[in-house]
KEMI-583587 format. One line per 2 residues: number of its first residue (from 1); their letters; for each residue x, z, y of N, C-alpha, C. Coordinates in Angstrom, 1 decimal. Layout:
BEGIN
NUM = a = X,Z,Y,X,Z,Y,X,Z,Y  ... $
This chain:
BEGIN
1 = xx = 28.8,17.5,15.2,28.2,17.4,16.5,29.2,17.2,17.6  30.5,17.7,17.6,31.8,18.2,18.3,32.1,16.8,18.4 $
3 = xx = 32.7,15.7,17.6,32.4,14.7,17.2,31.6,13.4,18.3  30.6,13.9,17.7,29.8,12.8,18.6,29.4,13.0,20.4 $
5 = xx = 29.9,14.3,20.9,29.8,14.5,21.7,31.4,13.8,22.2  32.1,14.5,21.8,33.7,13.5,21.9,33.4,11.7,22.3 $
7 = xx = 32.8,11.4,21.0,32.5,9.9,21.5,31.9,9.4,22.3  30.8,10.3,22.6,29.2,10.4,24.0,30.5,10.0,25.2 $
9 = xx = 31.8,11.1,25.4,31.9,11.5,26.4,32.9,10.4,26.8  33.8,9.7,25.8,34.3,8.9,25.5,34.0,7.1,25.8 $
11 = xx = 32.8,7.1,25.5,31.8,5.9,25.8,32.1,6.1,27.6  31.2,7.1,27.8,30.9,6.9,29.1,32.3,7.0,30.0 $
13 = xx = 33.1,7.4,29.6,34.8,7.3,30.4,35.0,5.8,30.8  34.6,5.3,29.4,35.2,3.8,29.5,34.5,3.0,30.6 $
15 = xx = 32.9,3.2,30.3,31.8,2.6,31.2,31.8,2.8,32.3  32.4,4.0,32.9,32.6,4.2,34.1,33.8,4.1,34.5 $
17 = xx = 35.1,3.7,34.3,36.1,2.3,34.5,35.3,1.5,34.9  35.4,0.6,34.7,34.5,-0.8,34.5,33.4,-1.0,35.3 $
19 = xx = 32.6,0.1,36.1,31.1,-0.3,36.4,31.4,-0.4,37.7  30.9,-1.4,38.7,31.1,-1.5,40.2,30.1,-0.3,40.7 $
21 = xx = 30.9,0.2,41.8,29.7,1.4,42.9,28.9,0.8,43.4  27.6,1.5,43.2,26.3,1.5,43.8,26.3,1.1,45.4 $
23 = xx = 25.6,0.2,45.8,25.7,-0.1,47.5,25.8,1.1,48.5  26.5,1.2,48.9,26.6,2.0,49.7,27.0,3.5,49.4 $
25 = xx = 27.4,3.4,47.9,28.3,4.8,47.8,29.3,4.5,47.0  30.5,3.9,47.7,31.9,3.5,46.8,32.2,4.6,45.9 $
27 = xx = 32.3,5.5,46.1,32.4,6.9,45.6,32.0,7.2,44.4  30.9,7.1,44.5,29.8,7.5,43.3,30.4,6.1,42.3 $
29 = xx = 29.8,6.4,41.0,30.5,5.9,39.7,28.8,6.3,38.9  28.3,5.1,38.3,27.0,5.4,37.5,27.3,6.1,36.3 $
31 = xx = 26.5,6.9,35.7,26.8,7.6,34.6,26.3,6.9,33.3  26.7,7.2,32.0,26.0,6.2,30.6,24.6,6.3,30.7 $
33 = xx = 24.1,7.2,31.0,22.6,7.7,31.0,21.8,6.8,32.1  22.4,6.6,33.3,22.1,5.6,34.3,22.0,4.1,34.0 $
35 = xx = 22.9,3.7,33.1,23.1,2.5,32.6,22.3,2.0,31.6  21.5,2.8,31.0,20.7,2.7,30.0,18.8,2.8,29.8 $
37 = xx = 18.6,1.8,29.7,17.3,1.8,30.1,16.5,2.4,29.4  15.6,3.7,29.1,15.1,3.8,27.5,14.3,2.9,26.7 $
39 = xx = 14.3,2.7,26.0,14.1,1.2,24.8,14.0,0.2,24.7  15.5,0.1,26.1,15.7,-1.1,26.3,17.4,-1.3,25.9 $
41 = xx = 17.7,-2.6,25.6,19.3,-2.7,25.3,20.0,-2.9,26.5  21.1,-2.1,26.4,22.2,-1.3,27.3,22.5,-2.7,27.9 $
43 = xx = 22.7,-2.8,29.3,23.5,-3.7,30.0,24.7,-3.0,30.5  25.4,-4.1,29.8,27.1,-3.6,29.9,27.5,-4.4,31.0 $
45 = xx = 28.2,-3.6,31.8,29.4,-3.6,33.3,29.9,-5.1,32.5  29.9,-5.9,33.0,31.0,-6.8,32.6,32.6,-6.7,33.0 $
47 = xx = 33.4,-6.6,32.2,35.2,-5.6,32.5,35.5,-7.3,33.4  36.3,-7.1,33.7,37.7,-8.0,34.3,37.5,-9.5,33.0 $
49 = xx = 37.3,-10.4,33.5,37.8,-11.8,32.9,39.0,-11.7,31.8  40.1,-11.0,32.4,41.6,-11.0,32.0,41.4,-9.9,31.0 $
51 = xx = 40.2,-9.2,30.9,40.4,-7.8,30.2,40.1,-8.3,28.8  39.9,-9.2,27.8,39.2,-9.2,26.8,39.3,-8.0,25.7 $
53 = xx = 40.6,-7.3,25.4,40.2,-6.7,24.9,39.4,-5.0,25.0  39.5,-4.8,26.2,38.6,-4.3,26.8,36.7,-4.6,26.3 $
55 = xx = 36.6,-5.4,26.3,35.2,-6.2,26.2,34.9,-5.6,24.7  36.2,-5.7,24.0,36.1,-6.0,22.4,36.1,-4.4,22.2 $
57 = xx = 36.7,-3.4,23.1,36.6,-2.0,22.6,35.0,-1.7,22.8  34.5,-1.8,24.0,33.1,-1.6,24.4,32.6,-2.0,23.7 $
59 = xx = 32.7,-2.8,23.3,31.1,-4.3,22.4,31.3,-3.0,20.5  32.2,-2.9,20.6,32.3,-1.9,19.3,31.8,-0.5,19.5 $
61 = xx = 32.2,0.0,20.6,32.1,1.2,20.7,30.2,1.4,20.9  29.8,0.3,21.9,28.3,0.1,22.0,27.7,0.2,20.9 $
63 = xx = 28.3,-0.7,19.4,27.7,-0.3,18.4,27.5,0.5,17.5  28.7,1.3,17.4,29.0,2.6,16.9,27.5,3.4,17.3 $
65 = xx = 27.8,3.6,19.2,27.2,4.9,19.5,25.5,4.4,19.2  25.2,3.3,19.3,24.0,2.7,18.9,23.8,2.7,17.4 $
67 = xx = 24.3,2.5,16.2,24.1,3.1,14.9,24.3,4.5,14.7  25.0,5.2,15.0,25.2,7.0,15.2,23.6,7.3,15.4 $
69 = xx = 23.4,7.0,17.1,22.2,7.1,17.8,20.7,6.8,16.7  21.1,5.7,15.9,19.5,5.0,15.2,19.3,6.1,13.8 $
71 = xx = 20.8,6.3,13.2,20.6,7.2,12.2,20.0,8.8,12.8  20.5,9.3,13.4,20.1,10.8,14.0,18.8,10.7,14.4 $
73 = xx = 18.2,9.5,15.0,17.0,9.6,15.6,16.3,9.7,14.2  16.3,8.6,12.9,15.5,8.7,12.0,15.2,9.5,11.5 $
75 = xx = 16.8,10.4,11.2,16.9,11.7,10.6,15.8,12.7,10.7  16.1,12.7,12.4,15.5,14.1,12.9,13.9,13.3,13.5 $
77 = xx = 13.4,12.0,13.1,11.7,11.8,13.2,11.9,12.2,11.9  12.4,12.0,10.2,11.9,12.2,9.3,11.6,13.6,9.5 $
79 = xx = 12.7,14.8,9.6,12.5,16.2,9.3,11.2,16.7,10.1  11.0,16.3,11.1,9.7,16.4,12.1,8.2,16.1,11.4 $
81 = xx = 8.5,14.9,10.9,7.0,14.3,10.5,7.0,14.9,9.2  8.0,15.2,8.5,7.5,15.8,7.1,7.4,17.4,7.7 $
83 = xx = 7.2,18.0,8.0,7.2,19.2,8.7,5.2,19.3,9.2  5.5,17.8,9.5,3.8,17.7,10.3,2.8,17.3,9.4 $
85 = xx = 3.4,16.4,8.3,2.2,16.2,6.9,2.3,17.6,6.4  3.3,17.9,6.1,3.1,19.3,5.0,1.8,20.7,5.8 $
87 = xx = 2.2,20.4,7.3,1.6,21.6,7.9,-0.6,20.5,7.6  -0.5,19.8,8.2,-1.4,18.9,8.1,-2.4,18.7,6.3 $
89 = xx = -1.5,18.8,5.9,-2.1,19.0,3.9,-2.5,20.3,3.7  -1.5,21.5,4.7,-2.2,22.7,4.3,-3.3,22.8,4.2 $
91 = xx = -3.4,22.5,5.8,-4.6,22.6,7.0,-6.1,22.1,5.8  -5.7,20.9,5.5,-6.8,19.8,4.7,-7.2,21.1,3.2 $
93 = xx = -6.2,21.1,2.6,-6.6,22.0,1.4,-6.7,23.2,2.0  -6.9,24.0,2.5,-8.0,25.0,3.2,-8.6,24.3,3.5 $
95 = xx = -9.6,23.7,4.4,-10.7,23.4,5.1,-11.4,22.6,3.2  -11.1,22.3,2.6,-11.5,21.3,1.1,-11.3,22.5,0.8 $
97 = xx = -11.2,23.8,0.7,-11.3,25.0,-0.5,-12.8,25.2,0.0  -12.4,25.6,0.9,-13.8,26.1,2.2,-15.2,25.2,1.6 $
99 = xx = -15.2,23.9,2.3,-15.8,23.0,1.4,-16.5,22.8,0.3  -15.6,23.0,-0.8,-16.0,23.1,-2.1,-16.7,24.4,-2.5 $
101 = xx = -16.1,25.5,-2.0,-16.6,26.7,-2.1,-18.3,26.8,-1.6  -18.5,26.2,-0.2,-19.6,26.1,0.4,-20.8,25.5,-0.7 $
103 = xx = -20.4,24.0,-0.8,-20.2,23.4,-1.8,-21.2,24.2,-3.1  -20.2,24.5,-3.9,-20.7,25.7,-4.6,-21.7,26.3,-4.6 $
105 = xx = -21.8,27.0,-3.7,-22.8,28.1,-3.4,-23.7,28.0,-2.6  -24.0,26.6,-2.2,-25.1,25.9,-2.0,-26.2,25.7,-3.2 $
107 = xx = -25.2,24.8,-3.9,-26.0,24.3,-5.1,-26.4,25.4,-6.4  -25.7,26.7,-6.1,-26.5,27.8,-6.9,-27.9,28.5,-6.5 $
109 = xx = -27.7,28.7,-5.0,-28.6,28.8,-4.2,-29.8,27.9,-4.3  -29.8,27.1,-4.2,-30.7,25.7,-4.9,-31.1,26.0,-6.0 $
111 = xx = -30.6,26.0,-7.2,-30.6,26.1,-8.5,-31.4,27.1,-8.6  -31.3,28.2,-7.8,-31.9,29.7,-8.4,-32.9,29.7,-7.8 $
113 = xx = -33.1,28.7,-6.4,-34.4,28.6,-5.8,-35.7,27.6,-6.5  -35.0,27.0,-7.8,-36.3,26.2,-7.8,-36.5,26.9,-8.9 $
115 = xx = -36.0,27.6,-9.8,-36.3,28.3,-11.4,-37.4,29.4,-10.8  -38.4,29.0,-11.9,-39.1,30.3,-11.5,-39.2,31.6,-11.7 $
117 = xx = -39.7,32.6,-10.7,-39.3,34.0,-11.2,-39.8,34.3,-12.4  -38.9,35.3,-13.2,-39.1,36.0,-14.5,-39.7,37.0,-14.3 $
């Protein structure tokens, strides 16, 4: 996690090189989180003409943090949703014990109601 926080912080160093100030606050510097639209694809600062390899660390580094980002997201929807079927199947087999049990003891109830008394 130490790791990808390094690179999080890393990304945004570079991106904020590169990114012109917001109108009217020379000052201010957008942050990676500002630049990024949610589930939308990142618009990158375009660097300097003369910079190419600049371009070429970004354009990699974009995809790094963008495959990092796609794996951890999957990871942590799988451990979630298998967490939600398993609690979800409980739920079902109780309510189908219940069920069957009712079930059951209907159709004895029945049974014993139409035999006639001894």
């Amino acid at each position: 996690m130490s790791d990808e926080r390094d690179l999080l912080g890393a990304v945004d160093a570079l991106l904020n090189r590169h990114a012109a100030p917001r109108p009217g606050d020379e000052e201010a510097v957008p942050t990676l989180t500002e630049l990024i639209a949610p589930g939308a694809r990142a618009a990158l600062p375009e660097p300097p003409a003369s910079d190419a390899f600049a371009r070429e660390i970004v354009a990699e580094v974009v995809a790094e943090v963008e495959a990092r980002l796609a794996r951890d997201l999957e990871r942590r929807l799988t451990q979630h949703l298998v967490a939600e079927v398993q609690a979800a199947v409980v739920a079902a087999l109780g309510d189908l014990r219940q069920d069957v049990a009712n079930a059951v003891g209907d159709a004895v109830a029945d049974a014993l109601s139409r035999r006639p008394p001894r």
